[in-house]
C-alpha positions in Angstrom: -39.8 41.0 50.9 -40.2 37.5 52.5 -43.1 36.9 49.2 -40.5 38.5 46.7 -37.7 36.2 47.7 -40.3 32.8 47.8 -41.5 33.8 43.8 -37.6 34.1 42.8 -37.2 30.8 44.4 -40.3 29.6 42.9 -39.7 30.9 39.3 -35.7 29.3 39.9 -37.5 26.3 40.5 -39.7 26.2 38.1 -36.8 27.2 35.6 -34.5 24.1 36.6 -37.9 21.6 36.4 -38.4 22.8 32.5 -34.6 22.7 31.8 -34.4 18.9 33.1 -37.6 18.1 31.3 -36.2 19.7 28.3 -32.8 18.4 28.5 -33.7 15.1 27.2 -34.6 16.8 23.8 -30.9 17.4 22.9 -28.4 15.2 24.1 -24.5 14.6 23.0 -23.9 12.1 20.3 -21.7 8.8 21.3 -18.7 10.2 20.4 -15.7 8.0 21.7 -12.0 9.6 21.8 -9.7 6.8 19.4 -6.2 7.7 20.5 -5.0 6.7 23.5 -2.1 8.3 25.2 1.0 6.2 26.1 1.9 5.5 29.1 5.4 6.9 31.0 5.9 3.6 32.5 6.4 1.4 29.7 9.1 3.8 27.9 11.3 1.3 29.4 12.8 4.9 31.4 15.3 4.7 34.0 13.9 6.0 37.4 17.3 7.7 38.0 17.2 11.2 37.9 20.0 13.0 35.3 22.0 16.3 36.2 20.3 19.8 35.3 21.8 22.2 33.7 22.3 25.6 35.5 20.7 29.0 33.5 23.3 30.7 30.9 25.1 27.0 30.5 26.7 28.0 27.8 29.1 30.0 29.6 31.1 27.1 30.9 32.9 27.0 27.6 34.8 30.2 28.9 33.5 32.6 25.8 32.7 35.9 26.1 32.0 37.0 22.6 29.4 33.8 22.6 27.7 35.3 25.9 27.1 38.7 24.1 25.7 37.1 21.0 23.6 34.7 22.9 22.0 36.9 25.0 21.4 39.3 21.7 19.5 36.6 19.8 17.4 36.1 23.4 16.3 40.1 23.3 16.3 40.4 19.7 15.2 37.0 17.8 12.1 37.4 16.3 10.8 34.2 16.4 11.5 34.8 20.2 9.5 37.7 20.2 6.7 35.9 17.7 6.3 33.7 20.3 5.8 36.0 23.3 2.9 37.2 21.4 1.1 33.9 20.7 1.3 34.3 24.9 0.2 37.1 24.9 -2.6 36.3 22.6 -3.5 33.3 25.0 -3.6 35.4 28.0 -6.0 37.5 26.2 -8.2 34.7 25.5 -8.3 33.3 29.2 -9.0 36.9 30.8 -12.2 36.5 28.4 -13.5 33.4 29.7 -12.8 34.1 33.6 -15.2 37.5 32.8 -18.1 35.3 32.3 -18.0 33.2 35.1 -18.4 36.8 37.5 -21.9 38.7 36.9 -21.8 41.7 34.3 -22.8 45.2 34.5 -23.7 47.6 31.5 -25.2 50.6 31.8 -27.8 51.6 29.1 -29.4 55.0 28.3 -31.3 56.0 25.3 -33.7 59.1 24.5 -35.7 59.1 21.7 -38.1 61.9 20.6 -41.1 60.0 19.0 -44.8 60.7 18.3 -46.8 58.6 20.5 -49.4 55.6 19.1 -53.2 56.7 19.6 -53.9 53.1 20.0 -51.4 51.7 22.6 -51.4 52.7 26.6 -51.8 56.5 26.1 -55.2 57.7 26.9 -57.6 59.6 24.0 -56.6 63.7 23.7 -60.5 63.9 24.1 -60.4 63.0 27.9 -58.1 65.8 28.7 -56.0 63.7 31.0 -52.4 65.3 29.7 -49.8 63.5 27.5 -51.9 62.1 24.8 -51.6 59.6 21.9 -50.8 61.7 19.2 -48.8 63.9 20.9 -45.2 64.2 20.5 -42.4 63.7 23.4 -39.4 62.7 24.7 -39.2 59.3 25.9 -36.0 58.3 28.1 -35.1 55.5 30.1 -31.6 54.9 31.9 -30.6 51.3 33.6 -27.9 49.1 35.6 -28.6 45.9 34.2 -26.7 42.9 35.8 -26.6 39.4 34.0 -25.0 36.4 35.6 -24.6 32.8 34.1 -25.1 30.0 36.9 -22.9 27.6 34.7 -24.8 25.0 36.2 -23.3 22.7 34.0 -20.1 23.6 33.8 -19.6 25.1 30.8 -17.6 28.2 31.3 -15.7 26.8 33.6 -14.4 24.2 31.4 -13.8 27.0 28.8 -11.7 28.7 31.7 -9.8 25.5 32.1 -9.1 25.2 28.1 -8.3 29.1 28.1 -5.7 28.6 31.2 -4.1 25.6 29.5 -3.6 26.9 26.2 -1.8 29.6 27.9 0.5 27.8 29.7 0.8 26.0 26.4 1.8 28.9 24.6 4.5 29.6 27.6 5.8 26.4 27.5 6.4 27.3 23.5 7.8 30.2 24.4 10.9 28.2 27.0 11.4 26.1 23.7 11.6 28.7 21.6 14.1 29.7 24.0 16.2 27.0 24.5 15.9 26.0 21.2 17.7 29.1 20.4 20.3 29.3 22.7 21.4 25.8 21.2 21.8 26.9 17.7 23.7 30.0 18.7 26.0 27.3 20.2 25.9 25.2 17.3 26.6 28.6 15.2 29.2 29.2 17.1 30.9 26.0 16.9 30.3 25.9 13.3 32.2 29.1 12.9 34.7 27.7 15.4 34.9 24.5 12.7 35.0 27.0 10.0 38.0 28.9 11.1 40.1 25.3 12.2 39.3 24.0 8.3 40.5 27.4 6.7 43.8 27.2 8.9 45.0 23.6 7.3 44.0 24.8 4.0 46.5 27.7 4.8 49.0 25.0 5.8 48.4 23.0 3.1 48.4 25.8 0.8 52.1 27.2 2.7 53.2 23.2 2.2 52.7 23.2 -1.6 54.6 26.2 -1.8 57.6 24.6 -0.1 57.4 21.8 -2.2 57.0 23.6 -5.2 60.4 26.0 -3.7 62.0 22.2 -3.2 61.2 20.9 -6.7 62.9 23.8 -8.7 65.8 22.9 -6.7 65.6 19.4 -7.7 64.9 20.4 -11.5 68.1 23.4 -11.5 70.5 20.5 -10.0 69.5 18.0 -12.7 67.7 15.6 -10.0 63.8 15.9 -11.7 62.4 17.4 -14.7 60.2 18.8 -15.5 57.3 17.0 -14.8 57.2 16.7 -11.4 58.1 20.6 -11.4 54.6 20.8 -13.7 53.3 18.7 -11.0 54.0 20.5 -8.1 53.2 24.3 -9.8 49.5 22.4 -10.4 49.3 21.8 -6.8 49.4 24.7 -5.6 46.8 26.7 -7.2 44.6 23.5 -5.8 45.7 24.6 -2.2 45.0 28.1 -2.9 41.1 27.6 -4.3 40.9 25.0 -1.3 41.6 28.0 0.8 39.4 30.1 -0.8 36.3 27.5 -0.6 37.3 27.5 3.7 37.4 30.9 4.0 33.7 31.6 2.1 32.7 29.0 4.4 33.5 31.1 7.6 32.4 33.8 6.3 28.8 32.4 5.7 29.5 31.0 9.7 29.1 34.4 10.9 26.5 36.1 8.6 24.1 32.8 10.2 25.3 33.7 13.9 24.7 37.5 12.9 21.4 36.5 12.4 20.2 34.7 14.5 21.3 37.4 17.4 19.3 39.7 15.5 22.0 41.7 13.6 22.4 42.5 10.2 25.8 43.5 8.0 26.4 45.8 10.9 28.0 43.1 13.1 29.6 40.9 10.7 33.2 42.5 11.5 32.5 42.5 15.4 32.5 39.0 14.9 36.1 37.6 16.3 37.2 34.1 16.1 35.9 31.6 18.8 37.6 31.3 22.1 36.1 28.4 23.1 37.1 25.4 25.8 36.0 22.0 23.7 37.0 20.1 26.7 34.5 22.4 28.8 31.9 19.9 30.9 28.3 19.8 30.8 26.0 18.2 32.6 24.9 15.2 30.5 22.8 12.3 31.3 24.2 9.0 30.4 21.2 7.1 30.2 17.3 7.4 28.9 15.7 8.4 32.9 11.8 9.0 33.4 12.7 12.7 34.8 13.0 13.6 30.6 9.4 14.0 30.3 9.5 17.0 33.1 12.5 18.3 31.5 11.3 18.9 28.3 8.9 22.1 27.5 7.9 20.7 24.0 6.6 17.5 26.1 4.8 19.7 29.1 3.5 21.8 26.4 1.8 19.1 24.4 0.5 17.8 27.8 -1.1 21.1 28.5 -2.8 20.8 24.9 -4.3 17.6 25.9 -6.1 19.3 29.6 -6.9 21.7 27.1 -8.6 19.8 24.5 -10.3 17.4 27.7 -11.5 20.9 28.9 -12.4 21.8 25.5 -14.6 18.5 24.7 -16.3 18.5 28.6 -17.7 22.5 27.7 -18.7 20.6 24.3 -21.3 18.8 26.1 -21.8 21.0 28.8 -23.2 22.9 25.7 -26.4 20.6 25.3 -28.0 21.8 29.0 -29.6 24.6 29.4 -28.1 28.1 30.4 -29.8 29.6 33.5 -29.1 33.1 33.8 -29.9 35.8 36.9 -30.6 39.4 35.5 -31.6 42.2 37.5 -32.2 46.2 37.0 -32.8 49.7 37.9 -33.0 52.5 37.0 -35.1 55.4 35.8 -38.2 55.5 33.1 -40.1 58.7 31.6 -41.6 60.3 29.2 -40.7 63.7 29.1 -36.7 65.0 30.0 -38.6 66.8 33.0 -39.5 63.8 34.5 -36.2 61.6 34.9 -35.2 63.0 37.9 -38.5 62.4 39.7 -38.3 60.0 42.4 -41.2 58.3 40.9 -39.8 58.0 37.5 -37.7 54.9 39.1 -37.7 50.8 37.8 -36.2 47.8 38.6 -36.6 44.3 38.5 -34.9 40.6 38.5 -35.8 37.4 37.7 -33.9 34.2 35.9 -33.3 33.6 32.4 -33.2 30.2 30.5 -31.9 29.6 27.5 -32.9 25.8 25.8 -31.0 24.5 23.1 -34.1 22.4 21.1 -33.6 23.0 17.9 -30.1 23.4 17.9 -29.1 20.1 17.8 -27.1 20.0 14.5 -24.9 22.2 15.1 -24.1 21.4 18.7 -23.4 17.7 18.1 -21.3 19.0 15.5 -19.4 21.1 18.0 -19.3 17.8 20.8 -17.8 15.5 17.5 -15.3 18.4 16.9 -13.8 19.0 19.9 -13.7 15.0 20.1 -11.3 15.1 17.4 -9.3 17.9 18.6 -8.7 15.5 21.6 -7.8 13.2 20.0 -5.3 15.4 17.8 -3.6 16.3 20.7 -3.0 13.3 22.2 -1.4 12.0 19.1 0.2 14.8 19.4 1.7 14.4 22.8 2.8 10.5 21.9 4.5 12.2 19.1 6.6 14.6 20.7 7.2 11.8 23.7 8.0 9.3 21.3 10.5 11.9 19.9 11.9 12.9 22.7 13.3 9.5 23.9 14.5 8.9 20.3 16.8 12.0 20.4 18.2 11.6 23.6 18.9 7.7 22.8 20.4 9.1 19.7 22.9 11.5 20.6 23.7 9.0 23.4 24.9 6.8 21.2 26.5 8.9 18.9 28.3 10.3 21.7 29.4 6.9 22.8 30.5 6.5 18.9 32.4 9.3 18.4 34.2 9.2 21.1 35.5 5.8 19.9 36.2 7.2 16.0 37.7 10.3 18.0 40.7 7.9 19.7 41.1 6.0 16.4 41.5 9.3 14.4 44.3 10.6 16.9 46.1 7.6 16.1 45.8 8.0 12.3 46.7 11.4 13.0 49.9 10.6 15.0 51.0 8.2 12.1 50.2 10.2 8.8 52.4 13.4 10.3 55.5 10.8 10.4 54.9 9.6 7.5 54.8 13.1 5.9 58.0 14.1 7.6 59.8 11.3 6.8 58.6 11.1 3.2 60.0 14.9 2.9 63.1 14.0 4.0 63.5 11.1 1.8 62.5 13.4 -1.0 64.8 16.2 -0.1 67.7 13.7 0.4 66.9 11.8 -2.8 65.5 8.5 -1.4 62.2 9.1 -2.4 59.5 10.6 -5.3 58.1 13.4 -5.0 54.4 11.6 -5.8 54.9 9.6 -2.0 55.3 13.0 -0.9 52.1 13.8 -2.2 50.5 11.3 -1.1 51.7 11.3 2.1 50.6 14.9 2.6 47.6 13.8 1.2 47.2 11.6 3.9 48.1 14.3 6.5 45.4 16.7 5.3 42.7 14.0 5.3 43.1 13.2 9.3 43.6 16.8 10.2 40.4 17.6 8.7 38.8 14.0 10.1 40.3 15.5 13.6 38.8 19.0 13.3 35.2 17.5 12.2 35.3 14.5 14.8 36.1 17.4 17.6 33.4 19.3 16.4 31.0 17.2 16.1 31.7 16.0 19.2 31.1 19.2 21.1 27.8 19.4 18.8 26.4 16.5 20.4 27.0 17.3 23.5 25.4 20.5 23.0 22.4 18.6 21.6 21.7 15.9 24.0 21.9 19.0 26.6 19.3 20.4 24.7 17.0 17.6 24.1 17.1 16.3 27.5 15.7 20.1 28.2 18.5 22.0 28.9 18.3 24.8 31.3 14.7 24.3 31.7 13.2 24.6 35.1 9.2 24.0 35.3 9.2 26.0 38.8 10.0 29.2 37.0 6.8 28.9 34.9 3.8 30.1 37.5 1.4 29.2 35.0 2.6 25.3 34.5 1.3 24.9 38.3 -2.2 27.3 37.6 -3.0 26.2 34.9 -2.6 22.9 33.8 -5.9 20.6 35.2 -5.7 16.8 35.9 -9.2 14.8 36.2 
């Protein structure tokens, strides 16, 4: 046993003195990565750290009907579900390349009834010493082979690593996927909250032009106008009405968007109720750019994890160029004749290494090195990308926060002074003091800053909802297993 165990050693040996000899003959091209990925620190990012937003945050704008449909669209979306599957997909994909880091086992069994060569290891029929060549038999063998690749190099185990990290890639598209849309249901349903605000002034204004119109054929009957501003005031109205009209079609189209995106069809379009919703409802928004962003964001951690991908990628790349020492071993039985399997002496085995040297394969394994070079370097362009992007939306729905907020107080004070002007302006007209065209006008006036009013307040309560979502939202990296497994750092 002791001599068995020294000639493994010796033909291990013997194996790993070719391979460096041979090693030389292929070697990885100078292929330098050209991108170079930013660095966190000169962002110019606070080191403050911002409020996180709890799970479900949509439900502090006191909303039931939004809860249901939100957590419709989370079961039923199918880009949701579209990207479950690319993780599902991924996980697939790692399971594969962990298998052949462990040895593998196949069982093989064939029996073939053949006629046997009169010039190979069977004795002459003349010699009388049994099976013959010539003669026909069966001829069986059954084995347990096991094959195990030392990965001296590294190779699999870097393919492990890029398997691992495109999966918690593909998880980390799956949380944006998710918060991505849990803030356009919230846009949706603000829209359709805006929607339903717009269609009520056009019903006011629509109600005011018939009061007018009421108030100028009293004018014209007591001899006080004629009848052009009666002609003036019936063309008015008919403007109010297709005003209405336009609002309405508007809302309508609101809730056949948040239909769906919670994964309904026609069905649900009456089930959809007017929004309840507390505009004034606080969130926890940061107020300035801070370096915790780049942990709150899955797009970011997710383009990260494609870099220690492709860095896992390129290092099995070279790993590729050194020869592939494998261990086999088997045993088994080997006979000619059915009769003769089950005899003890019908029994084999064996083991011994395996090499495998890649000498004339040079082509197409520097091609593979250069290749997985550039996918490097495509996903760290990548990941500046989506970094870069980051801090630009959250510094731009900071300031447009900031901005609107500032329009918002202006526009209350328009507001405030356009509905005295309309009241007085009726009364002058009623009483006689007045035309009916600064009526108009002033109504006009009115109807612009209620709708300025409506939009500012939406579109306040928009960006809120957006800088919540692109500073990551609900987001929480701990709840991701496979963001702490998987991702590698050199």
């Amino acid at each position: 046993m002791m001599f068995k165990l020294t000639r493994l050693s010796l033909a291990l040996g013997l194996a790993a003195g070719m391979t460096l000899g041979l090693s030389a003959c292929v070697s990885p091209p100078k292929e330098d990565t050209r991108i170079t990925q930013i660095d966190s620190s000169k962002l110019g990012l606070s080191q403050n750290n911002s409020p996180r937003a709890a799970e479900g945050w949509w439900k502090v704008f006191g909303d039931a009907q939004l809860n249901q449909l939100i957590d419709d669209a989370l079961v039923n979306s199918p880009s949701l579900g579209e990207a479950l599957i690319r993780v599902r997909g991924a996980q697939a994909q790692a399971i594969a390349a962990g298998a052949k880091l462990r040895p593998g086992f196949a069982i093989d069994a064939d029996e073939t009834y053949q006629r046997l060569s009169e010039n190979y290891i069977y004795p002459p029929k003349e010699l009388g010493l049994g099976l013959s060549g010539g003669d026909k038999a069966w001829l069986g063998q059954t084995t347990l082979g096991m094959s195990w690749d030392l990965d001296f190099w590294g190779e699999q185990e870097n393919l492990l690593k890029q398997a691992r990290n495109k999966v918690v890639a593909a998880e980390l598209d799956s949380a944006t996927a998710r918060l991505m849309l849990s803030g356009a249901m919230a846009q949706s349903y603000v829209d359709l909250f805006r929607s339903y605000a717009l269609a009520d002034i056009a019903q006011q204004n629509e109600r005011q032009r018939e009061t007018m119109l009421k108030i100028t054929k009293s004018r014209v009957n007591a001899g006080l106008d004629t009848q052009l501003e009666l002609k003036v005031a019936e063309a008015a109205l008919p403007q109010a009405r297709t005003a209405r009209l336009q609002a309405e079609i508007q809302r309508d189209i609101a809730i056949h968007n948040l239909a769906a995106l919670s994964g309904h069809g026609a069905d649900a379009y009456d089930k959809i109720g007017r929004p309840q919703i507390a505009p004034d409802a606080t969130l926890p928004l940061p107020n300035e750019l801070t370096l915790d962003l780049l942990s709150r964001r899955p797009d970011i951690l997710a383009a990260k994890a494609r870099v220690e991908a492709a860095t896992a990628g390129r290092a099995a790349a070279k790993a590729a160029f050194y020869p592939d020492i494998n261990l086999k071993a088997f045993v088994g039985v080997q006979a000619v004749g059915l009769d003769k399997l089950s005899d003890s002496g019908s029994a084999i085995y064996g083991a011994g290494p395996a090499l495998h040297l890649p000498v004339f394969d040079s082509q197409r394994l520097k091609a593979g090195y250069i290749g997985a070079t550039a996918e490097l370097d495509e996903a760290v362009a990548s990941y500046n990308e989506t970094l870069l992007k980051a801090v630009r939306d959250v510094a731009d729905q900071l300031s447009r926060l900031e901005s609107l907020k500032r329009q918002l107080a202006e526009a209350n004070q328009t507001s405030m002074a356009t509905e005295a002007a309309y009241k007085l302006a009726q009364s002058r007209y009623q009483a006689g003091l007045s035309s009916q065209l600064v009526v108009l006008n002033a109504e006009t006036q009115v109807l612009n800053s209620r709708r300025d009013l409506v939009s500012l307040n939406t579109q306040l309560l928009i960006t809120r909802v957006t800088l919540l979502l692109t500073f990551g939202g609900s987001f929480d990296p701990t709840s991701y297993p496979a963001l702490a497994q998987g991702v590698t750092h050199e």
